[in-house]
N, C-alpha and C positions, 0 to 999 in steps of 0.2 A: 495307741498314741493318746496321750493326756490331754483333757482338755485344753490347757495353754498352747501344747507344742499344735495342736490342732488349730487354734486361732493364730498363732506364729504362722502357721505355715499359708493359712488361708493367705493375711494380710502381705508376707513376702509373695505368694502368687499375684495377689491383683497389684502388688506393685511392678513386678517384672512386668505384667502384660501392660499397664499404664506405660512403663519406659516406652517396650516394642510398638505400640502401638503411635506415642509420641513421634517415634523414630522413623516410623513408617510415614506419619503424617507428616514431616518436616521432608521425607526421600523424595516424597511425588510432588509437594509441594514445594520446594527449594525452585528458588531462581534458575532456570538457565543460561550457559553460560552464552557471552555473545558468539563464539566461534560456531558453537552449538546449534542458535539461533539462526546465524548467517549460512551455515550449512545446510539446515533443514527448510531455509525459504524460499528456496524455487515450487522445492515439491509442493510445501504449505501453502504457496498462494493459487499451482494451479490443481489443487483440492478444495480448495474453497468453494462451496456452491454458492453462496451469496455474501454481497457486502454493498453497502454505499460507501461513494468517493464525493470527496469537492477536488474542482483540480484549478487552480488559479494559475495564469504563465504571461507573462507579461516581459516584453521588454525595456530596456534603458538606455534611452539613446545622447549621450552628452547628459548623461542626469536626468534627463525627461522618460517619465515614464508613457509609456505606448501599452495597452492592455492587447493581447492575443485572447485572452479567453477567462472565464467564469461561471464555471461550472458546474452542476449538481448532477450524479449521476448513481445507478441504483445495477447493478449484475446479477443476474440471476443465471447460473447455470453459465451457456454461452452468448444469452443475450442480454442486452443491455438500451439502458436509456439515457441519457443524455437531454441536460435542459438549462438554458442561462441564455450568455451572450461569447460570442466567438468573435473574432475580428469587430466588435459594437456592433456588431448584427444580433439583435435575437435569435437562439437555434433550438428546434426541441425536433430532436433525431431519436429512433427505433432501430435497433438491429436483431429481430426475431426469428429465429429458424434460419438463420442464411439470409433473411431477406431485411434492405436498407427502406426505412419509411422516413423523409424529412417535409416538416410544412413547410412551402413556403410562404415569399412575402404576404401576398394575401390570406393568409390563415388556410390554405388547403394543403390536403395530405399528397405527397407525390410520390411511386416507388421508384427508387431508384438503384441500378446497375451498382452490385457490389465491387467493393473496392480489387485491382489486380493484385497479388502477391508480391509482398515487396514496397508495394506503396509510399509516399513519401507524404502522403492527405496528413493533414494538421489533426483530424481525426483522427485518425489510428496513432498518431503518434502520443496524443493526448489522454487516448483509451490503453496504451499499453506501458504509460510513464513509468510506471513501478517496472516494468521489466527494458527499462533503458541500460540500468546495472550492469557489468558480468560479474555473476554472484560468483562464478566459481573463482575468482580473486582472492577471497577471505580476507582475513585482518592483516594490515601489514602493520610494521616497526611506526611507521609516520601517525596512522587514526590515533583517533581521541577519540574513548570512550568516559559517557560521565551519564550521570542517571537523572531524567524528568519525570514529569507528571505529564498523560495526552489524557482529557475527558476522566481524569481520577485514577487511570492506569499507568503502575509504575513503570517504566521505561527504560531503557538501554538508548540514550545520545549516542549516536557514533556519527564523528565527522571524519569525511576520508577526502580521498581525491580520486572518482571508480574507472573505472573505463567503459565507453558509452558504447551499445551496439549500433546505435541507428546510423549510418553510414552518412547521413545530411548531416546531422548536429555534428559528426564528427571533423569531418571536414568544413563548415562553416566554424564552428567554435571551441574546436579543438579540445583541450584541457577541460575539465569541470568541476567543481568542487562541490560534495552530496553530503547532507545530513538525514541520516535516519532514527526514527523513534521505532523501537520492536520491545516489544512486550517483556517484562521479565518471566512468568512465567511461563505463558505459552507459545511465545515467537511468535505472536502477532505482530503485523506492519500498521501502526497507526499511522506513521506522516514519512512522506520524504519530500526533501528539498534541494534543488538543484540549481545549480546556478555554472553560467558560462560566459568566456568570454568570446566576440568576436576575433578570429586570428589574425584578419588583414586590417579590422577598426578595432581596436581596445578600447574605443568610446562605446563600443555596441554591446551590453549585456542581453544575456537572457536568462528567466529565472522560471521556472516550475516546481510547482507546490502541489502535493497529493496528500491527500487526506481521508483515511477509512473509518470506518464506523460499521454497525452490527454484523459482524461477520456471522457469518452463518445463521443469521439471525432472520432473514426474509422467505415464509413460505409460499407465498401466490406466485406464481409464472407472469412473467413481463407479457400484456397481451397488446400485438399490435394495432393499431389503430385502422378504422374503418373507412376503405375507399368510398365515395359513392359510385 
């Protein structure tokens, strides 16, 4: 082979492997799609070993707003912390190993009797907002999807109208209307928002707001706080 057809051939080589490599980088990196997203985030979220949540829920009564809750809260595994104001009570709650640790009013730590299965505690309902959904729904004809920005991450808006599992909100406010923010590339859940109305008052709203941030992102184990 001659010198040219040798430098020809180098330079066609590194240009194929530039495309294939282009190509590869664009296959794993490429957006996924939202059906994709919506499909794979049940599993996704209960893989997640850690994330922080804000969860804001407040009602609307004749137009006045009534706050339920203000939240900051941090998951680790299957425990979790919780810290703000609940019903304008201050609350800073533990759930570590199985075990409930809440201060109370006098700044002391108290254990308390975890919650019965099924529960209807404004906790749990508050801790498990993200899985109010039934994901297995997927996209219908009606959503709107349209693309934001959460914390600089590109996003997938989808507003729907979902169907709620928790048997209270169902039957007090029937119908709900949800927007989610999920990641383009990875299917992450950064925000969802909810909103309901009352069935038997249509002056009664209620609205729930979740908010995530460093998923997988926390190494230290939640440690609970010391009885004396």
């Amino acid at each position: 082979m001659g010198k040219n057809r040798y430098w020809i051939f180098i330079t066609f080589s590194l240009a194929i492997i530039a495309v294939l490599a282009a190509a590869s980088w664009w296959w794993l990196t490429r957006p996924l799609s939202p059906e994709q997203i919506l499909q794979n985030l049940p599993r996704q979220m209960v893989q997640l070993q850690s994330y922080e949540f804000q969860n804001r829920a407040w009602l609307e009564v004749d137009g006045k707003k009534q706050d339920l809750s203000d939240l900051q809260g941090v998951k680790v595994g299957q425990d979790v912390h919780l810290q703000g104001q609940l019903l304008k009570t201050p609350l800073d709650y533990y759930q570590v190993k199985g075990k409930i640790y809440l201060k109370d009013p006098y700044g002391r730590w108290q254990q308390m009797p975890p919650p019965q299965a099924g529960s209807q505690d404004l906790i749990e309902i508050l801790l498990s907002s993200w899985g109010l959904l039934d994901w297995g729904q997927g996209l219908k004809a009606t959503d709107q999807i349209t693309e934001a920005k959460v914390a600089g991450v590109n996003c997938y808006r989808i507003t729907t109208t979902p169907r709620i599992t928790n048997p209270y909100l169902n039957q007090a406010f029937g119908q709900f209307k949800g927007t989610l923010w999920l990641d383009q590339k990875e299917g992450k859940l950064y925000r969802v928002m909810l909103t309901g109305t009352h069935q038997k008052n249509p002056g009664v709203k209620i609205f729930i707001n979740l908010d995530f941030r460093r998923h997988n992102q926390i190494n230290q184990p939640l440690k609970p706080p010391v009885i004396p």
